[in-house]
C-alpha positions as a Markdown table, in Angstrom:
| # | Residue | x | y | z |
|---|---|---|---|---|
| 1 | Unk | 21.6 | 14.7 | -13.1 |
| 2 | Unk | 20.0 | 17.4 | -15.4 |
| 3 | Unk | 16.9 | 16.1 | -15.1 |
| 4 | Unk | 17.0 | 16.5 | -11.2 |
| 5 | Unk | 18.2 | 20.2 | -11.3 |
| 6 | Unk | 14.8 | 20.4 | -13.3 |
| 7 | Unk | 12.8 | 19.2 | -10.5 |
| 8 | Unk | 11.4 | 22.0 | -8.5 |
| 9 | Unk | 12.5 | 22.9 | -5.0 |
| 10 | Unk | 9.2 | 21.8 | -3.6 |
| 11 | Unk | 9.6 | 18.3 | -6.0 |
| 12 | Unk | 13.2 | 17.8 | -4.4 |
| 13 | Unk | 12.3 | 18.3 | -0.8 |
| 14 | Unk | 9.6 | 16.0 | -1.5 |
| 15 | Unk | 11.8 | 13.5 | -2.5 |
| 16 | Unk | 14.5 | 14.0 | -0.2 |
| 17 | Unk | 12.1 | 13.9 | 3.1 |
| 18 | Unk | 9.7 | 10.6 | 1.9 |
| 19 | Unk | 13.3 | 9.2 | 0.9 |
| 20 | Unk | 14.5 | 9.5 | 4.4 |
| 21 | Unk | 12.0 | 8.3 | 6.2 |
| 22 | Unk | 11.6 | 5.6 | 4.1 |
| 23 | Unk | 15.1 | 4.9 | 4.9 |
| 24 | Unk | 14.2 | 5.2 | 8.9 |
| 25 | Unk | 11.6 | 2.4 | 8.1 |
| 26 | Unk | 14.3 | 0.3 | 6.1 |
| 27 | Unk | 17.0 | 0.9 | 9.0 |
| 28 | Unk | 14.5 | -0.7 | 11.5 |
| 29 | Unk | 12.9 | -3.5 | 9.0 |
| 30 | Unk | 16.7 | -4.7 | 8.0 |
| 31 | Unk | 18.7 | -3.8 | 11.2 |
| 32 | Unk | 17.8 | -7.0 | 13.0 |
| 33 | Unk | 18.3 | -9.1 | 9.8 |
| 34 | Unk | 21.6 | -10.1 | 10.6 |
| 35 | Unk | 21.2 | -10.9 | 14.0 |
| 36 | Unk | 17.7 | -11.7 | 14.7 |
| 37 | Unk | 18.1 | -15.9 | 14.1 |
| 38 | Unk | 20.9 | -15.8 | 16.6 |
| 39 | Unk | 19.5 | -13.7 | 19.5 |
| 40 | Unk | 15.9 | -15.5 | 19.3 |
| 41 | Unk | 17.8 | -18.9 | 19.8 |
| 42 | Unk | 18.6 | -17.5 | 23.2 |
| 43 | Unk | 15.1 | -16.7 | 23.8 |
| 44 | Unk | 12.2 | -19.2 | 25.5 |
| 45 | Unk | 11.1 | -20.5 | 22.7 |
| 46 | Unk | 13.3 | -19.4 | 19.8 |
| 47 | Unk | 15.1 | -22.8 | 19.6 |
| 48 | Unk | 12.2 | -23.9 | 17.5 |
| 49 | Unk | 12.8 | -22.8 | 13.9 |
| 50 | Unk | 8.9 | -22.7 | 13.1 |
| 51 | Unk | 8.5 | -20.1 | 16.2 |
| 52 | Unk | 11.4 | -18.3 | 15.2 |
| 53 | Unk | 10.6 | -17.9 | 11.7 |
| 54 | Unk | 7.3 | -16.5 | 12.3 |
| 55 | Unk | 8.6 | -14.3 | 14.9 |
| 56 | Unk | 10.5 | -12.6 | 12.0 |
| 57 | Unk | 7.8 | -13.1 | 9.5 |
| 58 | Unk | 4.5 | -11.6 | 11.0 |
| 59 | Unk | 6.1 | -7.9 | 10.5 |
| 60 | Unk | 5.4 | -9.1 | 7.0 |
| 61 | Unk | 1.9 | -10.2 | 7.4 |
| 62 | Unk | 0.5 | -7.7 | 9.2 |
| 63 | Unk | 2.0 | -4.9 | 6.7 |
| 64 | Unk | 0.9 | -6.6 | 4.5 |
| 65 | Unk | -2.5 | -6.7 | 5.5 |
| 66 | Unk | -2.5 | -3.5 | 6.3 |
| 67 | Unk | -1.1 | -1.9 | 3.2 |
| 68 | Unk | -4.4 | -1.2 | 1.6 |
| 69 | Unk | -6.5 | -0.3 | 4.4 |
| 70 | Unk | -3.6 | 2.2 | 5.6 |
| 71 | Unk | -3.9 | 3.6 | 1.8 |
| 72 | Unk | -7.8 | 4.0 | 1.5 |
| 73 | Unk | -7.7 | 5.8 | 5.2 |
| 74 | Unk | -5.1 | 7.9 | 4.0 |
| 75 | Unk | -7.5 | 9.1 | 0.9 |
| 76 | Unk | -10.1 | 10.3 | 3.9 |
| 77 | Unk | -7.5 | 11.4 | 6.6 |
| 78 | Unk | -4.9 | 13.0 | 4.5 |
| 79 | Unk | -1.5 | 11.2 | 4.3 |
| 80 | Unk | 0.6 | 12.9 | 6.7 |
| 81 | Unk | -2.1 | 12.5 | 9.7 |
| 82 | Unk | -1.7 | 8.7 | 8.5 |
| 83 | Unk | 2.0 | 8.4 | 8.6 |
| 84 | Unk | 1.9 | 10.1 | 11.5 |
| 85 | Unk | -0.6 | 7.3 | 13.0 |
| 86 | Unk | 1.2 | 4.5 | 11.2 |
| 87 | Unk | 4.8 | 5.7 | 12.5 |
| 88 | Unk | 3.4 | 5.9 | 16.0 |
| 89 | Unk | 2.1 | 2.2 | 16.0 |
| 90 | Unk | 5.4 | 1.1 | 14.8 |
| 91 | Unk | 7.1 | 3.0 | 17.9 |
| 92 | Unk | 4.9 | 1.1 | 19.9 |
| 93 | Unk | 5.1 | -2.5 | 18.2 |
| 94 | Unk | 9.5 | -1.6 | 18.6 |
| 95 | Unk | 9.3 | -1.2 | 22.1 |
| 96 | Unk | 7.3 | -4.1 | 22.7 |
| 97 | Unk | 9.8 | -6.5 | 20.6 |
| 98 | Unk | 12.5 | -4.2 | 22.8 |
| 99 | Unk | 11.8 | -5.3 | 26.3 |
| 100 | Unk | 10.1 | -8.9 | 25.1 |
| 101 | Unk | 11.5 | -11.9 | 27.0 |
| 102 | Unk | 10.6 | -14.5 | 25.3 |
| 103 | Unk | 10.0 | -15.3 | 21.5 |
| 104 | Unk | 6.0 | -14.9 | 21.7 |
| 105 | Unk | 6.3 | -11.4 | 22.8 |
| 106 | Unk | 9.1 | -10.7 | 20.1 |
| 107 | Unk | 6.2 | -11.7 | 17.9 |
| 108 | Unk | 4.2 | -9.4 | 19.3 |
| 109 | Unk | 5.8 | -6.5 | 18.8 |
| 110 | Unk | 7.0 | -7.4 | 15.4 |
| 111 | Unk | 3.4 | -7.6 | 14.6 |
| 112 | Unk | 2.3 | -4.4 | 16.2 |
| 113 | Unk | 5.7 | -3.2 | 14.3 |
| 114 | Unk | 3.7 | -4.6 | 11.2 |
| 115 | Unk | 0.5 | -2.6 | 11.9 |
| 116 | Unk | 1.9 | 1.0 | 11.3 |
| 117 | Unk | 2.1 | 0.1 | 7.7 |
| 118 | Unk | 2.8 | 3.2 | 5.9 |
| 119 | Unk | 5.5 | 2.7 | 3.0 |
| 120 | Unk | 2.6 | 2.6 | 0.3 |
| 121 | Unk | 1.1 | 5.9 | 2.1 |
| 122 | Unk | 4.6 | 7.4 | 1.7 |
| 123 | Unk | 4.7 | 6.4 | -2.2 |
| 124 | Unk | 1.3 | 7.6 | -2.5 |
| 125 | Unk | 2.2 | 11.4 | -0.8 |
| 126 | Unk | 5.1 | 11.1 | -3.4 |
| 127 | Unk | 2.8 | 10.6 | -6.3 |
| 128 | Unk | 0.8 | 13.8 | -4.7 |
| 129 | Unk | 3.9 | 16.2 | -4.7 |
| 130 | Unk | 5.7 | 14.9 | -7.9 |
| 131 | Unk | 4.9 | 16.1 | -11.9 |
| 132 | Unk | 4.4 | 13.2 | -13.6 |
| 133 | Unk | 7.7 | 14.0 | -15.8 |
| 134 | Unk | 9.6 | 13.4 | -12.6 |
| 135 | Unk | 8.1 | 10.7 | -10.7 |
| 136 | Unk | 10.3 | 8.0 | -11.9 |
| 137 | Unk | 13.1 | 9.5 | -11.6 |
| 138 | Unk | 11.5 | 10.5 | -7.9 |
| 139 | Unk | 10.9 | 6.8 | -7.7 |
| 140 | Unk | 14.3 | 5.8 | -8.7 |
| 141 | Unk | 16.0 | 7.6 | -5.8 |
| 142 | Unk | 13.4 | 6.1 | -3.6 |
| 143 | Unk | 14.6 | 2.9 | -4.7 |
| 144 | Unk | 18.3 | 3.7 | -4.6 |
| 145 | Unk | 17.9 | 5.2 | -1.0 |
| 146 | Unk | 16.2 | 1.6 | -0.3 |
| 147 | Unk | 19.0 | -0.3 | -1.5 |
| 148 | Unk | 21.3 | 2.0 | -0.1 |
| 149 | Unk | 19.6 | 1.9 | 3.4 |
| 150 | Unk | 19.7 | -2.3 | 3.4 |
| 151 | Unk | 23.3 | -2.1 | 3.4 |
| 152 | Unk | 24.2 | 0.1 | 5.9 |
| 153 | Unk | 21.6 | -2.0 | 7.8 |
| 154 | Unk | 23.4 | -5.0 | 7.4 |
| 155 | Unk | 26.7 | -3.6 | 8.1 |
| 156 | Unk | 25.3 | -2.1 | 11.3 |
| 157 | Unk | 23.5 | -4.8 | 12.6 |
| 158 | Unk | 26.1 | -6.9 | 13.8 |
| 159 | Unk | 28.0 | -4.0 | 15.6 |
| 160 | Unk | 24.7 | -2.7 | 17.2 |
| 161 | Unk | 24.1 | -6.2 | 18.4 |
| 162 | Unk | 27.5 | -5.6 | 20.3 |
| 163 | Unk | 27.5 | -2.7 | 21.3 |
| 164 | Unk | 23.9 | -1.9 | 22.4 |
| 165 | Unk | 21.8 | -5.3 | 22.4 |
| 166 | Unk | 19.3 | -6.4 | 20.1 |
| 167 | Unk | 17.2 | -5.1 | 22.7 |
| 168 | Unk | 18.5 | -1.3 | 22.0 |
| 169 | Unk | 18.3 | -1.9 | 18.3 |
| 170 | Unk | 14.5 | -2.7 | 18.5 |
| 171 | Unk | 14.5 | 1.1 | 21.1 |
| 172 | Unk | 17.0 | 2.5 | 18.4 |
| 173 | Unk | 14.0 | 1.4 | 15.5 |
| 174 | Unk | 11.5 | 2.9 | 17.8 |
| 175 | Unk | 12.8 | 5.9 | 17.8 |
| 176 | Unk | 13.6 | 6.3 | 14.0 |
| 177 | Unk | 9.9 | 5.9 | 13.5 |
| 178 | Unk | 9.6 | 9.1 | 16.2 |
| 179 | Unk | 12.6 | 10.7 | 13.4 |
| 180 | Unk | 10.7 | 9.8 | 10.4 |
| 181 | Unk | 7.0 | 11.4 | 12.0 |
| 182 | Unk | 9.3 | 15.2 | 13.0 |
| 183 | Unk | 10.8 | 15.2 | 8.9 |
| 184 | Unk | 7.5 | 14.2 | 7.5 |
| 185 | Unk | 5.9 | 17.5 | 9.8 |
| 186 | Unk | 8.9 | 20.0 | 8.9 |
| 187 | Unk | 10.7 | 18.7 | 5.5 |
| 188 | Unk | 7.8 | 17.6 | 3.4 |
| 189 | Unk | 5.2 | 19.9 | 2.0 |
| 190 | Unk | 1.4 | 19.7 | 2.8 |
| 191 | Unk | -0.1 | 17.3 | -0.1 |
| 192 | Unk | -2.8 | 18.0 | -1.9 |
| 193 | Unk | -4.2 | 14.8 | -3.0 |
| 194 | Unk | -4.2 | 12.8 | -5.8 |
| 195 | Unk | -5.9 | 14.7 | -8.7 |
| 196 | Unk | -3.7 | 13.5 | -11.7 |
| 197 | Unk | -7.5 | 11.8 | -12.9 |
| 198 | Unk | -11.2 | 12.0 | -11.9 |
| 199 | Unk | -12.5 | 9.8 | -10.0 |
| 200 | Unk | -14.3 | 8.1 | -12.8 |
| 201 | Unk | -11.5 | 7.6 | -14.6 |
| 202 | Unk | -9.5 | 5.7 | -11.6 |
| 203 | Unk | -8.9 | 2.1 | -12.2 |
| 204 | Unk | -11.0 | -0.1 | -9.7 |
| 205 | Unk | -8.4 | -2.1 | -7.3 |
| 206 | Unk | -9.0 | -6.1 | -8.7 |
| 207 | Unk | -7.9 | -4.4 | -12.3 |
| 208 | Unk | -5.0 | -3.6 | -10.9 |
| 209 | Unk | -4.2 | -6.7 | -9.7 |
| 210 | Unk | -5.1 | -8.4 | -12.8 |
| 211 | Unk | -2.3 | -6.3 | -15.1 |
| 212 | Unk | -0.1 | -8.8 | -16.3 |
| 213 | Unk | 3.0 | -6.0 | -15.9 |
| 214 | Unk | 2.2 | -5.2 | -12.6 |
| 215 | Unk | 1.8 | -8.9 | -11.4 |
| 216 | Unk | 5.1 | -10.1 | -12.8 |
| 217 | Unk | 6.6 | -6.8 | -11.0 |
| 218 | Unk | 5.0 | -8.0 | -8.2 |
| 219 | Unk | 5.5 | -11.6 | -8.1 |
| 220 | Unk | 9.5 | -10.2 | -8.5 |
| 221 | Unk | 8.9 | -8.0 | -5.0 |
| 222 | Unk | 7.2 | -11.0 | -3.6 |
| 223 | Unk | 10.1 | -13.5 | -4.7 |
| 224 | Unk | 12.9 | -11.2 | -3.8 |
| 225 | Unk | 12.0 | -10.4 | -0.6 |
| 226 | Unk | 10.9 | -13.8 | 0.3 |
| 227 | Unk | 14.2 | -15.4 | -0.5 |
| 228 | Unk | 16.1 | -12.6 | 1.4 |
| 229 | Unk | 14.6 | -12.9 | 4.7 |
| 230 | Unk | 14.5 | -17.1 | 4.2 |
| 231 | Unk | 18.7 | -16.6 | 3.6 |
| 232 | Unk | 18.8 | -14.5 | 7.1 |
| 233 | Unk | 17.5 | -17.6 | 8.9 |
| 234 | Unk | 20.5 | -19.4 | 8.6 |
| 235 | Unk | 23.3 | -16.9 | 7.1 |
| 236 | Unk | 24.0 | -15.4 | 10.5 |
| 237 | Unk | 24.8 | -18.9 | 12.2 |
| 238 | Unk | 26.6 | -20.4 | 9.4 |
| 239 | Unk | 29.0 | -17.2 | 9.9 |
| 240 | Unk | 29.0 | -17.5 | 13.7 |
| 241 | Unk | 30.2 | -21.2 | 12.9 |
| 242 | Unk | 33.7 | -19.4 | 11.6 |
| 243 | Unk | 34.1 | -15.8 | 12.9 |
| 244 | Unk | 32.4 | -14.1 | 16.0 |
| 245 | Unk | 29.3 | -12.3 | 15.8 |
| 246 | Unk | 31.5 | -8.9 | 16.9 |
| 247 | Unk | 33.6 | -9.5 | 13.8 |
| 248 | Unk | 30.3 | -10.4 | 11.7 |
| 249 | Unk | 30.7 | -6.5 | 10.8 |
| 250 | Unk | 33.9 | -7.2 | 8.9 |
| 251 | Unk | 33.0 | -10.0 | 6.9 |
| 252 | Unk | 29.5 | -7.6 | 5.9 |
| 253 | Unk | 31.1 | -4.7 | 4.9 |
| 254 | Unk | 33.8 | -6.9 | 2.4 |
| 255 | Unk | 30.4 | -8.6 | 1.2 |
| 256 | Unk | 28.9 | -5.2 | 0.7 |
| 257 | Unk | 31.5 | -3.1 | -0.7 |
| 258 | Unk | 32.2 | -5.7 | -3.0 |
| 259 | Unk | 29.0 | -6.6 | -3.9 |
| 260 | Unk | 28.3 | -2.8 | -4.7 |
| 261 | Unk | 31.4 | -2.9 | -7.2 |
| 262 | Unk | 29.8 | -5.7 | -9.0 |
| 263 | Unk | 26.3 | -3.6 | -9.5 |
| 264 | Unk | 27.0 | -0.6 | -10.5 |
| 265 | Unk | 28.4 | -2.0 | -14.3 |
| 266 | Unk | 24.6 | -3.5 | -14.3 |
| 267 | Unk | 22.6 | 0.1 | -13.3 |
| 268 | Unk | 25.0 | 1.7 | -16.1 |
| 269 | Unk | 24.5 | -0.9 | -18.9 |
| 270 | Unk | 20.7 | -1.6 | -17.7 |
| 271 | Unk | 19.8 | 2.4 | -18.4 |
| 272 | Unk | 22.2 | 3.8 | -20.8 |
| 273 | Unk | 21.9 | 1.1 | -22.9 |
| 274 | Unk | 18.1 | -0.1 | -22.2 |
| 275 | Unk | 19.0 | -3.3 | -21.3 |
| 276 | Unk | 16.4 | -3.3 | -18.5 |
| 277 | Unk | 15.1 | -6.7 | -18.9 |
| 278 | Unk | 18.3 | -8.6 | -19.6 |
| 279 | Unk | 19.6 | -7.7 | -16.6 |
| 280 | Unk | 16.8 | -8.3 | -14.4 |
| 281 | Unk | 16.9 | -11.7 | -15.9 |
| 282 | Unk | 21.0 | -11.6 | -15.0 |
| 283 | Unk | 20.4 | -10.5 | -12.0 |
| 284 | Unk | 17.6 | -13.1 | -10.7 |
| 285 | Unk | 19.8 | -15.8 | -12.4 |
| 286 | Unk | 22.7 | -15.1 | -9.9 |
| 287 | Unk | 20.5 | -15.0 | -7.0 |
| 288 | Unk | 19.5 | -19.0 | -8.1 |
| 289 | Unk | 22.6 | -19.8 | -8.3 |
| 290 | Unk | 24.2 | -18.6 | -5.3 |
| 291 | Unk | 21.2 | -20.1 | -3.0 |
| 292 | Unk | 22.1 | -23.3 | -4.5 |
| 293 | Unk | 25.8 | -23.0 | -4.1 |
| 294 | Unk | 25.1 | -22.1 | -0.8 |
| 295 | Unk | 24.3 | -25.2 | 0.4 |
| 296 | Unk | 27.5 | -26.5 | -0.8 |
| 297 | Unk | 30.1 | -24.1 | 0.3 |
| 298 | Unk | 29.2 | -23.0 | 3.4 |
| 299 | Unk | 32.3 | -24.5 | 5.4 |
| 300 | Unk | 34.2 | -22.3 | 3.7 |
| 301 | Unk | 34.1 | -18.8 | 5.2 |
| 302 | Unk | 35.8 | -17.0 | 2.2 |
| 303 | Unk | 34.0 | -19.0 | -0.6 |
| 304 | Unk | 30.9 | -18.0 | 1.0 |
| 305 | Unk | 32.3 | -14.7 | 1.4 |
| 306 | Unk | 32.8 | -14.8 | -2.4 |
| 307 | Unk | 28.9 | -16.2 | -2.7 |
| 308 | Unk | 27.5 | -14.2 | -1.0 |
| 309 | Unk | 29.1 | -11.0 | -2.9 |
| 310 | Unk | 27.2 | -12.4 | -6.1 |
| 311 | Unk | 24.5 | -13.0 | -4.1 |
| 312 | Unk | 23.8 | -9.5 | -2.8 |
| 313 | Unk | 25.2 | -7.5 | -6.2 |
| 314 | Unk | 22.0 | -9.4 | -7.7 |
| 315 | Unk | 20.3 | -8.2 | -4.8 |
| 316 | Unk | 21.0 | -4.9 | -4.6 |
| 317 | Unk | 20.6 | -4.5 | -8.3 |
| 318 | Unk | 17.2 | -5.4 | -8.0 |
| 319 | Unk | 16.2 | -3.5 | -4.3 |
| 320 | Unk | 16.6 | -0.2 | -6.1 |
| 321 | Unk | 15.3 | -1.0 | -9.9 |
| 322 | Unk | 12.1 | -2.9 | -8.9 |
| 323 | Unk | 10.4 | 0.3 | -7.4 |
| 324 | Unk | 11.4 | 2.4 | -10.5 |
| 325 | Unk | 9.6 | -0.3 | -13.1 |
| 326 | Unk | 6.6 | -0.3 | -10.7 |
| 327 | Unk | 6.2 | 3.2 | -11.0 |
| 328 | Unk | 6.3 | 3.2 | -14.7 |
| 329 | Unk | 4.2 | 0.1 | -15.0 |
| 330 | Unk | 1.7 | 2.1 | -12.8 |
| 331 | Unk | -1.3 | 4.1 | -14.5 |
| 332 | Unk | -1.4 | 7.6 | -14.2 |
| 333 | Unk | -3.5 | 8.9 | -11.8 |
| 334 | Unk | -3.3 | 4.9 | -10.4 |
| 335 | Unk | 0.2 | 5.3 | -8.8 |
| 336 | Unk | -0.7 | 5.3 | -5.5 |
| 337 | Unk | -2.8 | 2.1 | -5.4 |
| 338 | Unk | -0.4 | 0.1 | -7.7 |
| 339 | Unk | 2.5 | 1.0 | -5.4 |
| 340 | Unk | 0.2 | -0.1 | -2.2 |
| 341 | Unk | 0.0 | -3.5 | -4.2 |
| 342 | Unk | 3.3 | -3.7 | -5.1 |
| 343 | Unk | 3.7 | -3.1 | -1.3 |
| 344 | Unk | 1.6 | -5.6 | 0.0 |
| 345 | Unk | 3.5 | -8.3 | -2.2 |
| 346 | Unk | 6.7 | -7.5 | -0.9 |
| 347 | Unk | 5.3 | -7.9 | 2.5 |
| 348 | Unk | 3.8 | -10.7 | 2.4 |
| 349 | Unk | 7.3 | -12.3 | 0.9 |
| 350 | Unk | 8.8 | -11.7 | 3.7 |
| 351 | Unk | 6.2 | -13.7 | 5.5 |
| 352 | Unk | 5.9 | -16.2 | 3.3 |
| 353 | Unk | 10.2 | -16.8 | 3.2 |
| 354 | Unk | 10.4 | -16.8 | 7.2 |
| 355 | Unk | 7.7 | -18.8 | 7.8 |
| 356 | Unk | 8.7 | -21.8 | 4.8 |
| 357 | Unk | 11.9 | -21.2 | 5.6 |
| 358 | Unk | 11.6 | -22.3 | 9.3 |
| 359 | Unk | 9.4 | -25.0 | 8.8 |
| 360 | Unk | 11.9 | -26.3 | 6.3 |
| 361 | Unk | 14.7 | -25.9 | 8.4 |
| 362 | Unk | 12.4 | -27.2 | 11.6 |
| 363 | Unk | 11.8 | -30.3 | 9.3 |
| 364 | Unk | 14.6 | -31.3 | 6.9 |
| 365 | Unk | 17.6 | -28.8 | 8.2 |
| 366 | Unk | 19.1 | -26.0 | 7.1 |
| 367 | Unk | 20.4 | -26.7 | 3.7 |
| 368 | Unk | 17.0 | -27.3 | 2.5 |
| 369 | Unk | 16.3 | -23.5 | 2.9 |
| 370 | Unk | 19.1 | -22.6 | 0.5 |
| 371 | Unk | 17.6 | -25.2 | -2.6 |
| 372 | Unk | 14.0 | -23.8 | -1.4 |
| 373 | Unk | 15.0 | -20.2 | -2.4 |
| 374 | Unk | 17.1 | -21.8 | -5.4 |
| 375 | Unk | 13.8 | -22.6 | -6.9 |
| 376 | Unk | 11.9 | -19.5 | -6.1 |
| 377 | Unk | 14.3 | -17.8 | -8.4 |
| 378 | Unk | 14.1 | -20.1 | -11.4 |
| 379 | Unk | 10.2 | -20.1 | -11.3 |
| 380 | Unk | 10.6 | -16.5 | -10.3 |
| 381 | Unk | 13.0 | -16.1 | -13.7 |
| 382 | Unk | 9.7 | -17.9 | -16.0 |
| 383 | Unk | 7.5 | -15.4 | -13.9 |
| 384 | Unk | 9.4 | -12.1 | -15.9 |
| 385 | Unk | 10.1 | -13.5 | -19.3 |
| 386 | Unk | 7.3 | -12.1 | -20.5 |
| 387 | Unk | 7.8 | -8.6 | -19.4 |
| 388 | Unk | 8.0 | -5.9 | -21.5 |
| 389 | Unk | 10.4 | -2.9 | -21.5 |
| 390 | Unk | 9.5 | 0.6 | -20.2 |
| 391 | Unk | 11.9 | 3.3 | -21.8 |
C-alpha cells in the first residue's frame, strides 16, 4: 500500500481508468459464461455441441488474431484512437450476437465482438503512462481487477439471464464497450508512446516468442483459459440438472465467496514469503484435480458445490498473478509487445477449450470434457516446472 501512495496522481488515474475498462471488457467476455451453453441449446442450431462450442469460441480466435495487428496500428494511430476503434467494433459485434436468432448469427457477432481486440493496446497505453518502478505493481491491480471482474461476472450472469435475457446481456456488453471508450477520453491521460528504449534496441517479435519465460507464462494463459471456457460447456447444465437457472445465482455466489476465502492465504504466502512458483504449481494442481473429480461427482449438487470452490480458488489465484509475472518476465522497453503475446495466447485458449471441448462432448459426451481439461493441467503443470522466480 506504500508503494501505491508513491505512484503519481497521473500513474494512479492511469491505472485506475485502463483497470476499468478492462474490467467493462471482462464484464462482457465472462457475463455470458454461465449461461451461454444453456440459451444456444434453445437456438436453431445450438443443439449441436460442435456449433455451439465454436459459437463461444470464435470471440477467441478473432482476438486473437487480431491482438498483434491491433498493437502495431496502435504504434501509428496512437492508442486511444485505437481503443476507441476496437471498443466500437465490439459494440457492434454485441449487438449482432444481441438480436441473433439462430446460433450462426450468435457466431457472428461473437466474432465481430472478437475483432475490436484491444486488451493488449490497453496494457500497452499502461506501459506508456507507468515508471518502470511501478508497472508491476500497475500490473498487479490490473490483474486483481481481472480476477475480481470474472466473479462478479459469474455471479451476475445467471440473474441477468433472468431478469433481462441473454439477449439484453449481449445490449448490456455493448454498451460497456460505449462506457469503456467515454473513461478512456476523460479518465486516462494522453500517452506519449513507448520510449522506455530506441528503436534499435527493441526486441524483434519471433524473439519474443522464443523466451523460454515468456512461453511457459504463456502456455499457463493459454491452458488456463482453455480449460475455463471448456468447464462452462457443461457446468451450467449439470447445475440446471439440480437447481433452476434463477437460483444458479445462489449456488455462484457460495462457490465464489468461498472460493475467494481459500485464495487469499495463497496471494499472502505466494508474495510475503516468495513462494511464487510453489503456488502456481499448487494452484494448477487443484485445477487437475477438480476437472477430474468432476466427472465423478456431478450428481451431487453440494459435492460439486464443494469442487467447484477448489476449482475456482485455483482459478482465481491464477487470473490475477499470471498478468503480474508477465509483466516482469517482459523486457523493458518490450512490455507492450510481450503483453500482446501473452494476449493472443489467452485468446486463442479460449478457442481452442470451446471448440475441443464441443467436439468431445458432440463425440464421446460430456464427461470426456472434464478428463480432457484434467490433462491440460498436468501437461500444463510440466509446462512451468522450469520457471524461474521474479522477486
Amino acid at each position: 500500500m506504500l508503494t501505491y501512495l508513491r505512484m503519481s496522481q497521473k500513474e494512479t488515474r492511469s491505472t485506475v481508468g485502463i483497470a476499468s475498462v478492462l474490467a467493462l471488457r471482462m464484464l462482457g467476455m465472462f457475463l455470458i459464461l454461465p449461461v451461454f451453453s444453456l440459451y444456444g441449446k434453445t437456438l436453431p442450431g445450438g443443439e449441436n455441441h460442435i456449433l455451439l462450442g465454436f459459437a463461444l469460441g470464435v470471440y477467441g480466435l478473432t482476438q486473437a488474431f487480431f491482438q498483434i495487428p491491433m498493437g502495431k496500428i496502435s504504434d501509428r494511430w496512437g492508442r486511444k484512437p485505437t481503443i476507441y476503434f476496437g471498443l466500437a467494433v465490439f459494440a457492434i459485434g454485441s449487438f449482432v450476437a444481441a438480436i441473433a436468432s439462430d446460433i450462426y448469427w450468435i457466431a457472428v457477432g461473437r466474432a465481430i465482438q472478437g475483432a475490436g481486440a484491444v486488451s493488449a493496446v490497453l496494457m500497452a497505453l499502461l506501459t506508456d503512462l507507468t515508471s518502470e518502478k511501478n508497472r508491476t505493481l500497475a500490473m498487479a491491480i490490473i490483474g486483481i481487477t481481472i480476477g475480481f471482474s470474472f466473479i462478479c461476472s459469474i455471479f451476475f450472469g445467471p440473474l441477468l439471464a433472468v431478469s433481462v435475457g441473454v439477449p439484453g446481456i449481449f445490449f448490456m456488453t455493448g454498451f460497456f464497450a460505449i462506457a469503456g471508450s467515454l473513461i478512456v477520453k476523460y479518465l486516462v491521460p494522453e500517452d506519449t508512446g513507448e520510449t522506455t528504449l530506441p528503436r534499435k534496441d527493441k526486441i524483434p517479435l519471433k524473439s519474443l516468442l522464443c523466451k523460454s519465460q515468456l512461453i511457459r507464462l504463456n502456455v499457463s494463459i493459454f491452458f488456463l483459459h482453455a480449460i475455463l471456457v471448456s468447464l462452462f460447456l457443461i457446468i451450467p447444465i449439470i447445475l440446471q440438472s439440480h437447481v433452476d437457472l434463477s437460483k444458479h445465482w445462489l449456488v455462484y455466489i457460495v462457490i465464489m465467496f468461498s472460493s475467494v476465502v481459500c485464495m487469499l492465504p495463497g496471494l499472502y504466502f505466494s508474495e510475503k514469503r516468495g513462494w511464487q512458483k510453489q503456488a502456481l504449481q499448487m494452484s494448477i494442481t487443484l485445477v487437475g484435480i477438480s476437472c477430474i473429480l468432476l466427472a465423478y461427482v456431478n450428481g451431487s449438487l453440494i459435492v460439486t458445490m464443494l469442487v467447484l470452490t477448489l476449482f475456482f480458488a485455483a482459478f482465481n489465484f491464477l487470473e490475477a498473478s499470471l498478468p503480474s509475472l508477465a509483466s516482469k518476465f517482459a523486457p523493458v522497453g518490450n512490455k507492450g509487445a510481450s503483453l500482446g503475446v501473452y494476449s493472443t495466447f489467452q485468446f486463442l485458449g479460449m478457442f481452442f477449450g470451446a471448440l475441443i471441448g464441443g467436439l468431445l462432448a458432440q463425440g464421446f459426451g460430456t464427461n470426456a470434457i472434464f478428463y480432457f481439461c484434467g490433462c491440460l493441467a498436468f501437461i500444463w503443470f510440466g509446462s512451468v516446472s522450469n520457471l524461474s522466480v521474479v522477486k
